[in-house]
MARLO-676247 format. One line per 5 residues: number of its first residue (from 1); for each residue x, y, z of C-alpha. Coordinates in pm, whole numbers, plus 50000, padded with zeros to 5 digits. Layout:
% residues N
NUM> X,Y,Z; ... .
//
This chain:
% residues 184
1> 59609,91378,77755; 59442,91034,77856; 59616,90880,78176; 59713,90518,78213; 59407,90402,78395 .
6> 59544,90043,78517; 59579,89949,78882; 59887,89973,79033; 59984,89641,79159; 60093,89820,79509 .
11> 59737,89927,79535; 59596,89618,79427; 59776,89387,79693; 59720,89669,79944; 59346,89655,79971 .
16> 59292,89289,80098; 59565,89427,80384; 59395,89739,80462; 59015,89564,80435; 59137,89312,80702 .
21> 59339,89532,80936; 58972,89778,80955; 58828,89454,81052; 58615,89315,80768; 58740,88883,80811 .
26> 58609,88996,81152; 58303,89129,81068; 58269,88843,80782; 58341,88548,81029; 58068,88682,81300 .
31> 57821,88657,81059; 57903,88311,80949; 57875,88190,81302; 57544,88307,81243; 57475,88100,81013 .
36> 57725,87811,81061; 57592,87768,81440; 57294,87692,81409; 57167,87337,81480; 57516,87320,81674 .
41> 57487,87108,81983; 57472,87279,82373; 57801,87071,82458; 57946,87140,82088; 57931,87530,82146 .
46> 58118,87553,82506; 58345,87304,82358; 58411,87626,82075; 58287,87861,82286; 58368,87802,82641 .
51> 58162,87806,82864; 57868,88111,82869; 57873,88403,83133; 57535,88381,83209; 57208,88142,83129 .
56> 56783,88174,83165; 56585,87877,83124; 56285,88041,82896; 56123,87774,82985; 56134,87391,82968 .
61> 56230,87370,82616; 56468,87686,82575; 56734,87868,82777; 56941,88151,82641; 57322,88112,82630 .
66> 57470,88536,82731; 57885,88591,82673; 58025,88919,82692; 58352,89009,82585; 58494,89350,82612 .
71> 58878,89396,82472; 59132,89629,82621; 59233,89939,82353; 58989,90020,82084; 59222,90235,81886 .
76> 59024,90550,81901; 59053,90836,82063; 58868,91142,82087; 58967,91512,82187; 58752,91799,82288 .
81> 58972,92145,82263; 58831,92418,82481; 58559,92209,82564; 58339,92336,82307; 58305,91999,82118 .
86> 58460,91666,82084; 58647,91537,81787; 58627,91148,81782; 58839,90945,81575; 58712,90611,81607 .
91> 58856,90280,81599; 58643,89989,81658; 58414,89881,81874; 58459,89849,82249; 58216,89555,82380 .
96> 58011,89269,82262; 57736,89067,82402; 57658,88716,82187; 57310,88592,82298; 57250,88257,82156 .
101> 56889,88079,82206; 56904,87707,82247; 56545,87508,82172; 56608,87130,82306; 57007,87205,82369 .
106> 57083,87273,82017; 57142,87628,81887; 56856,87804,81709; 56998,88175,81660; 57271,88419,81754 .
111> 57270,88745,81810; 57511,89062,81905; 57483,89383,82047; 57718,89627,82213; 57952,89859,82071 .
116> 58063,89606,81867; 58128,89771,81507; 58494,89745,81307; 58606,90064,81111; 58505,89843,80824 .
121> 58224,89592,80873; 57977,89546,81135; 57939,89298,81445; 58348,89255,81402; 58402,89252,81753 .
126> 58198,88964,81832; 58414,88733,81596; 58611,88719,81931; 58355,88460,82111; 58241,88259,81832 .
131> 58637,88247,81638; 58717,87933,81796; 58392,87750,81675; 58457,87906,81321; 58829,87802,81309 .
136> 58761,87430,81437; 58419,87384,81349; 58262,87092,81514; 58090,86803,81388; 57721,86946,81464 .
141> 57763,87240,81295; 57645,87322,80928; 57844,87401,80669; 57813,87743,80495; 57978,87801,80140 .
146> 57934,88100,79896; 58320,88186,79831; 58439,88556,79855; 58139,88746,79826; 57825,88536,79936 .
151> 57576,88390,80148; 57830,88638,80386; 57844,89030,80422; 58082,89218,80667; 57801,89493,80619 .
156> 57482,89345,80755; 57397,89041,80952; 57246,88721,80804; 56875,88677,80822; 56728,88576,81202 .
161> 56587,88150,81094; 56192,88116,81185; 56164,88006,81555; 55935,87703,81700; 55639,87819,81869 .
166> 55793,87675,82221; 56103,87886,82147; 55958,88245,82151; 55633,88180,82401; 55692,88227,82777 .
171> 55426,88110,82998; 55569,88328,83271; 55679,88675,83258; 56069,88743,83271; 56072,88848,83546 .
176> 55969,88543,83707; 56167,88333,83497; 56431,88081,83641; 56824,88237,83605; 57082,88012,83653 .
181> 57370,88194,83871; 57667,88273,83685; 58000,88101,83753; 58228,88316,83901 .
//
């Protein structure tokens, strides 16, 4: 009448598995960089980094730091029979672009965008640029703690840290501002 109701232990051990092959540690260790970067030195992060795809001076006190990283197979695919609609089954995400703002060469926020979802976590894509400075952190960065299930969610990105006033204020527009060429 009553079934046993205990886990199997196959389940059980099969979960962390399945949880990090749908990328949540991804999705868990780009949002720690989000919060473990942050007073992190200009010459500490393209030590971690490498060095950024692209740069704009905001102006004399902030510049903004631009990598993009796009990996090869997603592990989706998507069929449309007859042409009448299109069945996606989606794997991951398929690009990410990190924007990091630096006030007086040390790091002040991160940020993601792109296609750049896991099956299981968001922003897990993105762990790609900012792995290296999780894995070996370096001496300017801080320290976040909070064990298995805190300060960090796979599901939602940490809060964005109050700016200085010279950090969001442009005295000229954007479209005047100086870029710095990217390295080919």
């Amino acid at each position: 009448m009553f079934r046993n109701t205990t886990c199997h232990p196959f389940v059980a051990l099969s979960l962390p598995v399945c949880l990090a092959a749908c990328g949540y540690g991804d999705s868990r260790a780009a949002h720690q960089a989000q919060l473990s970067m942050i007073g992190m030195t200009a010459n500490d992060l393209q030590a971690c980094a490498g060095p950024p795809d692209g740069r704009v001076a905001l102006n004399a006190h902030t510049s903004l730091f631009h990598y993009v990283y796009k990996p090869g197979a997603s592990g989706s695919f998507s069929i449309s029979p007859l042409n009448l609609a299109t069945l996606s089954y989606g794997g991951s995400g398929i690009s990410c672009a990190v924007t990091i703002r630096l006030v007086d060469d040390r790091v002040t926020e991160v940020h993601y965008a792109g296609d750049d979802d896991r099956m299981v976590g968001t922003d897990g894509v993105c762990a790609a640029v900012v792995r290296g400075c999780i894995r070996q952190p370096e001496a300017t960065m801080r320290r976040v703690d909070g064990g298995l299930f805190g300060p960090i969610s796979a599901f939602s990105p940490p809060p964005v840290p109050p700016q200085p006033a010279d950090a969001v204020y442009n005295p000229q527009p954007l479209a005047t501002a100086p870029r710095q060429p990217a390295k080919p």
